[in-house]
C-alpha positions in Angstrom: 0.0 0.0 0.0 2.9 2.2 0.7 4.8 1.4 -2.6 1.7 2.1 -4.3 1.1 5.5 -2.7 4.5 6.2 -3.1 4.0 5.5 -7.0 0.8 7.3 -7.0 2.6 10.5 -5.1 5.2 10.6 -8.0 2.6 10.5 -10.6 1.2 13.2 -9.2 4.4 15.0 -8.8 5.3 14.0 -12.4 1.7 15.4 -13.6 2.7 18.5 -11.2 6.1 19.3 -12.8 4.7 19.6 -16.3 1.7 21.6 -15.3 4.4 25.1 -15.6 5.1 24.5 -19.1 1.7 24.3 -20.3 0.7 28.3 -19.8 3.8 29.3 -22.0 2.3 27.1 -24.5 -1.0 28.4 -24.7 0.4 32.0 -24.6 2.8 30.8 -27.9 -0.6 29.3 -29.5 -3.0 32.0 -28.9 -0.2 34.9 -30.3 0.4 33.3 -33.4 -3.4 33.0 -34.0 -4.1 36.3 -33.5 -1.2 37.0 -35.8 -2.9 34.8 -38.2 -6.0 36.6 -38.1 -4.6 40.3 -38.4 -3.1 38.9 -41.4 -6.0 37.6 -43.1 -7.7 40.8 -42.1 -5.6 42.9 -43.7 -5.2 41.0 -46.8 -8.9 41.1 -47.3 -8.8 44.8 -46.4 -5.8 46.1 -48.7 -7.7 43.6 -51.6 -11.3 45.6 -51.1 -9.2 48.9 -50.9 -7.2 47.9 -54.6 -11.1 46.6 -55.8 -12.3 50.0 -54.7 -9.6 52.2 -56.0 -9.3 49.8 -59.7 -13.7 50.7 -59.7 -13.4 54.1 -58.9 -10.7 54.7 -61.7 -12.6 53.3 -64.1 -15.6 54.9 -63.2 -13.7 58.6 -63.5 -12.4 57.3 -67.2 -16.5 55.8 -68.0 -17.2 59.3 -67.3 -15.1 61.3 -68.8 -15.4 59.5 -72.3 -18.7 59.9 -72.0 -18.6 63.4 -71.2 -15.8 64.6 -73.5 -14.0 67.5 -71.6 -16.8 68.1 -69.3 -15.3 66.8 -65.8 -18.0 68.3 -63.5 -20.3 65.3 -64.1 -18.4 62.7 -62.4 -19.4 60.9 -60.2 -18.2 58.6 -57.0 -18.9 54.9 -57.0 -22.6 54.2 -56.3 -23.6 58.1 -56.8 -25.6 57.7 -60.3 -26.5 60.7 -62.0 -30.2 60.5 -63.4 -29.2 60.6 -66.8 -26.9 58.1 -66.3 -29.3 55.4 -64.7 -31.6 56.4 -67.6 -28.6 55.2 -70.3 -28.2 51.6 -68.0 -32.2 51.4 -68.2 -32.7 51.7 -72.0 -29.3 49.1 -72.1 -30.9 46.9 -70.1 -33.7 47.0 -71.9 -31.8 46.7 -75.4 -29.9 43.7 -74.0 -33.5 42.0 -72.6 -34.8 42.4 -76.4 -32.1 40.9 -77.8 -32.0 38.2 -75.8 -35.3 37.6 -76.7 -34.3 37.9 -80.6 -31.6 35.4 -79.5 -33.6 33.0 -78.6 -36.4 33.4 -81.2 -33.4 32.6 -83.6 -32.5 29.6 -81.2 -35.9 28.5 -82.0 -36.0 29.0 -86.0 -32.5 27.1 -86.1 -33.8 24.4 -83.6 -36.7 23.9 -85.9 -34.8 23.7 -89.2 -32.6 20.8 -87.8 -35.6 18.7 -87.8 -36.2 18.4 -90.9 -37.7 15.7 -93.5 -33.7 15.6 -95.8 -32.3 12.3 -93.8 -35.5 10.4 -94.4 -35.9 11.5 -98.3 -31.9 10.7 -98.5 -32.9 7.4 -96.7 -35.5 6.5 -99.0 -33.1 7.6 -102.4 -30.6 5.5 -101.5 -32.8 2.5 -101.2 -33.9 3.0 -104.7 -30.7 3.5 -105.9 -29.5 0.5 -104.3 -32.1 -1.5 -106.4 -32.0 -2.8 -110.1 -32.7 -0.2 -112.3 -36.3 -1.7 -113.2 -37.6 -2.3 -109.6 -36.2 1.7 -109.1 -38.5 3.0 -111.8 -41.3 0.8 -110.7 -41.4 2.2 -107.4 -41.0 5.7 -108.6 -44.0 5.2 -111.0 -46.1 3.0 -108.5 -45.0 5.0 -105.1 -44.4 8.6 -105.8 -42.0 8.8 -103.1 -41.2 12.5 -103.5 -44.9 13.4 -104.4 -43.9 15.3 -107.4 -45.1 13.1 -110.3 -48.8 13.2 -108.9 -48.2 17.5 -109.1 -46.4 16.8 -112.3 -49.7 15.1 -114.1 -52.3 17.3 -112.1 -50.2 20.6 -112.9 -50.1 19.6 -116.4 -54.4 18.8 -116.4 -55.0 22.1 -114.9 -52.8 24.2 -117.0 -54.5 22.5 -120.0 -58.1 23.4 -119.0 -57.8 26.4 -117.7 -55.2 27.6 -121.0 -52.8 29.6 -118.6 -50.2 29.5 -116.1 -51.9 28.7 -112.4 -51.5 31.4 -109.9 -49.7 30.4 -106.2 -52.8 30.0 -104.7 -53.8 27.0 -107.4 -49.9 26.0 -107.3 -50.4 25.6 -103.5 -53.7 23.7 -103.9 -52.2 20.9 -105.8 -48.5 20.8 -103.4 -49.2 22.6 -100.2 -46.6 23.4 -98.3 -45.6 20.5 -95.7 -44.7 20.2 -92.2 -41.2 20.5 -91.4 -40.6 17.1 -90.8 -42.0 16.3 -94.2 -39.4 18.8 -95.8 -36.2 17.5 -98.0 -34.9 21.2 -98.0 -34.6 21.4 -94.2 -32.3 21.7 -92.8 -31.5 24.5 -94.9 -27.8 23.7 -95.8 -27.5 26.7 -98.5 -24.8 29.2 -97.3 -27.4 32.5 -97.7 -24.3 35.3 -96.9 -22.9 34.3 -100.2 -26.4 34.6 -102.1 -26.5 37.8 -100.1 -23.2 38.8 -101.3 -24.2 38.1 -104.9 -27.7 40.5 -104.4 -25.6 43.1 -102.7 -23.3 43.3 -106.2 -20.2 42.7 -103.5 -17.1 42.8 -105.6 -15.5 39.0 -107.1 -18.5 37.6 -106.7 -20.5 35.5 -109.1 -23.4 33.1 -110.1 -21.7 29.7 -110.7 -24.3 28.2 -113.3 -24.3 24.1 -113.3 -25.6 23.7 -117.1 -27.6 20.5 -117.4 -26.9 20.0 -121.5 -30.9 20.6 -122.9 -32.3 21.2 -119.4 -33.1 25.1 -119.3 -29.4 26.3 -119.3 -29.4 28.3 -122.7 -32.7 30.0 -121.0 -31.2 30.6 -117.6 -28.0 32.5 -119.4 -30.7 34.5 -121.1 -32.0 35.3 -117.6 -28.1 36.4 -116.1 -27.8 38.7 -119.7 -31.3 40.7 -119.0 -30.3 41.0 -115.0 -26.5 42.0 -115.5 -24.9 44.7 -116.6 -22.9 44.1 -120.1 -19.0 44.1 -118.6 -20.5 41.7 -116.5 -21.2 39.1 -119.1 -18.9 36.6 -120.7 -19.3 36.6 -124.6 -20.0 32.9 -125.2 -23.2 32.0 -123.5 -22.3 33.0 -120.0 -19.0 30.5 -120.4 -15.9 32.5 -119.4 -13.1 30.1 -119.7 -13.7 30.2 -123.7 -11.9 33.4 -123.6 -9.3 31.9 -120.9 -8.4 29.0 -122.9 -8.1 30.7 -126.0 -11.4 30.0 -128.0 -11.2 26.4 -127.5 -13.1 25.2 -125.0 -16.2 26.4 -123.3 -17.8 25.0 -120.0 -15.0 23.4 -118.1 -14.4 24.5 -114.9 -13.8 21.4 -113.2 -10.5 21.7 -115.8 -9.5 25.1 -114.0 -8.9 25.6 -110.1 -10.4 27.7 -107.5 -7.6 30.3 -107.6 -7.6 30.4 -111.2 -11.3 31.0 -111.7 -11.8 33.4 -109.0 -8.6 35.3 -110.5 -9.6 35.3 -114.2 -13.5 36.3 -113.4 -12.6 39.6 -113.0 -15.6 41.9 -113.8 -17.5 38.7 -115.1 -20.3 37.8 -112.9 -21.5 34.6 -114.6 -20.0 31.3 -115.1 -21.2 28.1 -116.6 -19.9 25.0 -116.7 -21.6 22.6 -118.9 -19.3 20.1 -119.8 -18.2 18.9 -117.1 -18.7 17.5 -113.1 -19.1 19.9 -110.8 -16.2 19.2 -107.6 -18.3 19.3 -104.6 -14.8 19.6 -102.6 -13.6 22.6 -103.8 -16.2 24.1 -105.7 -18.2 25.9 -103.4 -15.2 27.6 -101.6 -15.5 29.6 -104.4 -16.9 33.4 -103.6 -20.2 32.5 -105.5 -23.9 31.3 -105.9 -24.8 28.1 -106.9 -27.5 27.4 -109.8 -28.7 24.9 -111.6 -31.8 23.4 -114.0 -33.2 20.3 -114.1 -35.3 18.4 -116.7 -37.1 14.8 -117.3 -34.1 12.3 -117.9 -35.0 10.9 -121.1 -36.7 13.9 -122.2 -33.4 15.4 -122.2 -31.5 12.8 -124.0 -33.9 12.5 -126.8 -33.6 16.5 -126.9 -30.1 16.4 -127.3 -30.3 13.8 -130.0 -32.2 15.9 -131.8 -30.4 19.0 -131.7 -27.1 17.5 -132.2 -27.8 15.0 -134.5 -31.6 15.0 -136.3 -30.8 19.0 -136.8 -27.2 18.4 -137.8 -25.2 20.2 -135.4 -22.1 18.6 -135.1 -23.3 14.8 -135.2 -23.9 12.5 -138.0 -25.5 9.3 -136.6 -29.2 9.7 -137.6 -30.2 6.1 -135.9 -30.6 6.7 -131.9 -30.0 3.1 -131.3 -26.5 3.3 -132.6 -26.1 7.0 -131.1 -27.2 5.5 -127.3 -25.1 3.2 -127.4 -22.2 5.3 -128.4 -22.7 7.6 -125.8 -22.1 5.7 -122.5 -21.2 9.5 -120.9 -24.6 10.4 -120.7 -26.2 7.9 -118.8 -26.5 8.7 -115.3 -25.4 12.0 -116.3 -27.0 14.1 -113.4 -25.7 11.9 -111.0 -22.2 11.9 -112.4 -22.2 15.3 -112.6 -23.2 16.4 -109.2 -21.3 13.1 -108.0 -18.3 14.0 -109.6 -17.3 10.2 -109.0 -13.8 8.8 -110.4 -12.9 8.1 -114.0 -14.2 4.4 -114.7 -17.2 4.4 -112.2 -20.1 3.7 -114.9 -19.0 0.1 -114.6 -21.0 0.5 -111.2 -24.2 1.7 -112.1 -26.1 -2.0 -113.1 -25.7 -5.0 -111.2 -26.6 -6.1 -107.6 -23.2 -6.4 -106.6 -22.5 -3.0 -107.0 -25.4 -1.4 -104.9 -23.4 0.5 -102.6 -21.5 2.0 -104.9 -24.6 3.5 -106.4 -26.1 4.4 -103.0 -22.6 6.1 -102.6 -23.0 8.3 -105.7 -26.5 9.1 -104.7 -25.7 10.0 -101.6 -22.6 12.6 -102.9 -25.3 14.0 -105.3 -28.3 15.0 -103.3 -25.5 16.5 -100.3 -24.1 18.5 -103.2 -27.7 19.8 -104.7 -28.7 20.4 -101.2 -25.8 23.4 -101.4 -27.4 24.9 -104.5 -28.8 28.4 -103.9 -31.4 28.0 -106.8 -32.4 23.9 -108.3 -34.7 24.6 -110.9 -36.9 22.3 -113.3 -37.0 23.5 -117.0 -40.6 21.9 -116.8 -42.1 24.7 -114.2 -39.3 27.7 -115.1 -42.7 29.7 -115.7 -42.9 29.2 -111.4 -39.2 30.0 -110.9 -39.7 34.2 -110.7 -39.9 34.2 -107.0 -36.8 32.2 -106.1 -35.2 33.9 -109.3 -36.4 37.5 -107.7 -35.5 36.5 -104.2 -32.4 34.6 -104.2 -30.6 36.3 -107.1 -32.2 39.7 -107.0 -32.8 39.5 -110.4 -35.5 41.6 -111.5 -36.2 40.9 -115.4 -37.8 37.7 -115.4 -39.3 38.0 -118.9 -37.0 34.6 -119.9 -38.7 32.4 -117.7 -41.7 32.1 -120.0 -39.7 32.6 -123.3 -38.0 29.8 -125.3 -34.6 30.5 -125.5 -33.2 27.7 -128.3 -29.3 28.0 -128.8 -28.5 28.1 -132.4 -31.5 28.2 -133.8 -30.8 29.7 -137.1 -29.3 26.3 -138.3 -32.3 24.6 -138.1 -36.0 26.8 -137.2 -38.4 25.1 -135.6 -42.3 26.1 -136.2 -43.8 24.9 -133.0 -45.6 27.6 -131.8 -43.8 27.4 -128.3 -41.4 30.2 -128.5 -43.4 32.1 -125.9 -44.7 29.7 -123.1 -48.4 30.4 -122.1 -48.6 27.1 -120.4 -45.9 26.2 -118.1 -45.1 22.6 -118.2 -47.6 22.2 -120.8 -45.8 24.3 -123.3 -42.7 22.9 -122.7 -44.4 19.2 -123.3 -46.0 20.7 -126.8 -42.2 22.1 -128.1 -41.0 18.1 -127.4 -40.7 15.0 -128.7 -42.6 12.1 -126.7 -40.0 10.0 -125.8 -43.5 7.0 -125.6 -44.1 8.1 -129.2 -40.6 8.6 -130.9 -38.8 5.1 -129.5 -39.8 1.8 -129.9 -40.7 0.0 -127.0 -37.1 -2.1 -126.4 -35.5 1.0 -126.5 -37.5 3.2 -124.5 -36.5 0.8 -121.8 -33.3 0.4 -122.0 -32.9 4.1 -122.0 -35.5 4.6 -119.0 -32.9 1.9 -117.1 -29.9 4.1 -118.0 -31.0 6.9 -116.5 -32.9 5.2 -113.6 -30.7 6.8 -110.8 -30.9 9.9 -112.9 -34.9 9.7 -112.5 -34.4 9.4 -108.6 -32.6 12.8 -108.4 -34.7 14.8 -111.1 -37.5 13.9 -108.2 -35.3 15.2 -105.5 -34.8 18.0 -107.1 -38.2 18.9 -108.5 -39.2 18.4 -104.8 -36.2 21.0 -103.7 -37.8 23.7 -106.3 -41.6 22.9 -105.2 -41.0 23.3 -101.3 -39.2 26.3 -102.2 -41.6 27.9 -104.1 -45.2 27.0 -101.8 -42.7 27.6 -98.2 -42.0 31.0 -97.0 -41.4 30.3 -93.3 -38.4 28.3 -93.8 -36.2 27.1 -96.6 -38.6 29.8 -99.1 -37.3 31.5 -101.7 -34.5 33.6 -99.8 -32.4 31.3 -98.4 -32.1 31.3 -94.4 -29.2 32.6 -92.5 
């Protein structure tokens, strides 16, 4: 008992002995901490005093460039003179309506990215990717792009009533559809450079994609009455026959970007008609994009005719032989917006090559989906407001007049030089492709141009939604 309270008594002493230290350590403890906190005090004191002195500067330099030399206006921080606070209001105000014209845009774009163009895409390439007999079959027996329906009641109405319909009777027969229903949104047309084109802005120019018999001789007709003389190449609205010396006309995929843009100097039209157009390059150039579509094999039989029935250049009277000699023309509007390699037409028959035609198709409607203006040579007499609104052309006389290249080699008397029926004058001043070819060979050149009859639709259905929509995708392209 004694050892243990022996041992407790020098615990306790031990616990005694340290006691004295512990005061100095507290003292140590609670100086530092205060240092600490007079520290941080006046760190966040001398930051508030640099915030307050960088404000107030600015303020006196606000002031005085709003005042000029007048430096009895300023003011201190948070002392607002009444005309001040009336400025702030009517920003505030300014920034609250443009935020609400910010979003209203926010809206239109949202609403333009949900489009109908994947789906019509989706169904093209599925015909494409089929034999060329099924593809024309379903195009006849479907109507996928709803234009041959409008094509035959267009054609009934303008007959009966003996005049061109008016938009409201346009509209009745193709209203206008919902967005999801449209192939034109979105809207992947770059309008700034149509814009730039309107506006006259200098090295800019109408790049005109001339379909061969499909409305191009009248569209160059159209440039000359809308642009000034200097502005107008002397060959049909072909350029490059000057640049290459007078020997070729309507090659541009032959010349580069840099080249075109530097040799167009005051010229403000270019067409290039015998050639691809390069979807890669091509529309970095500072220009709008046009082009003109017709009926497949109401263009081939067209260009038989004026080449070699009306001797211009050609010699093979029999169009079986002729056809068959002329392996560039099938497929022609697909090759040409395309642009596929040298050697691809082995690719456009056969089950084994479906993709490759899908490709094509793809490339082609992606490329004609940039075009500022796709017109049909068929409806040109329904082509003023895009003409007027996308181009800025005002003279649209052409529209409704027949424009025939050459003509004064071989006249024709067919009472169509003036068209007073739309589509159905155009169908009067043609031959019936039904009527002129025998029935192996209307075939065979139907199935040439099968994926050719897929994008005439795609495009007849670009010019129709164009023409009956003003909200979105109308005539003036969207921003």
């Amino acid at each position: 008992m004694a050892l243990a309270r022996r041992g407790g008594q020098l615990s306790t002493s031990r616990r005694k002995r340290a006691n004295p230290h512990r005061p100095a350590l507290h003292a140590a403890f609670r100086s530092s901490t205060l240092r600490e906190t007079v520290f941080l005090v006046g760190l966040v004191v001398a930051i508030f005093f640099v915030a307050w002195t960088y404000h107030f500067i600015q303020l006196c330099l606000d002031l005085n460039t709003e005042g000029g030399e007048d430096h009895g206006d300023r003011k201190l921080p948070g002392l607002v003179s009444p005309e001040r606070s009336k400025i702030e209001s009517e920003a505030r105000q300014l920034r609250g309506s443009a935020s609400v014209d910010n979003e209203r845009q926010s809206i239109k774009r949202s609403k333009a990215t949900k489009g109908g163009f994947e789906r019509f895409v989706g169904i093209a390439l599925d015909l494409s990717g089929l034999e060329p007999n099924e593809t024309l079959h379903r195009l006849d027996t479907e109507d996928p792009f709803g234009t041959r329906n409008f094509d035959k009641k267009l054609m009934e109405e303008e007959t009966r009533l003996g005049r061109i319909l008016t938009m409201e009777e346009i509209e009745k027969l193709f209203p206008c559809p919902q967005i999801e229903e449209r192939i034109t949104l979105p809207d992947f047309r770059i309008e700034a450079k149509a814009k730039a084109f309107r506006d006259g802005v200098k090295g800019t120019f109408l790049f005109f994609q001339h379909l061969r018999k499909a409305g191009g001789t009248n569209f160059c007709s159209l440039a000359e009455k809308n642009l000034p003389k200097r502005a107008q190449p002397r060959y049909y609205c072909m350029p490059d026959m000057a640049w290459s010396g007078n020997k070729n006309a309507g090659y541009l995929h032959s010349w580069s970007n840099e080249e075109i843009t530097r040799r167009m100097k005051e010229h403000r039209i270019a067409g290039n008609e015998w050639e691809n157009f390069d979807p890669t390059r091509h529309f970095d150039l500072p220009a709008v994009f046009a082009t003109s579509f017709r009926h497949p094999l109401d263009r081939a039989l067209s260009q038989f005719r004026f080449e070699c029935v009306e001797d211009r250049g050609c010699h093979e009277k029999d169009i079986h032989r002729w056809w068959e000699k002329r392996s560039d023309l099938k497929n022609i509007y697909t090759k040409t917006f395309a642009d596929p390699a040298v050697g691809a037409k082995r690719y456009f028959r056969g089950s084994e090559n479906s993709q490759q035609r899908r490709m094509f198709m793809s490339t082609a409607i992606g490329t004609l989906s940039k075009f500022h203006i796709v017109l049909s040579m068929e409806w040109l007499a329904y082509a003023a407001p895009q003409v007027k609104g996308t181009l800025g052309f005002k003279d649209v006389s052409a529209l409704t007049t027949r424009v025939r290249p050459h003509i004064g080699q071989a006249k024709r008397e067919d009472g169509q030089d003036t068209n007073a029926l739309g589509s159905a004058s155009i169908k009067k001043a043609s031959w019936v492709p039904e009527e002129y070819l025998d029935e192996k060979q209307y075939t065979k050149m139907s199935e040439d141009l099968a994926l050719d009859e897929v994008l005439t639709d795609v495009a007849r259905r670009m010019f129709l939604e164009r023409l009956v929509c003003t909200d979105l995708g109308g005539g003036v392209p969207t921003g």
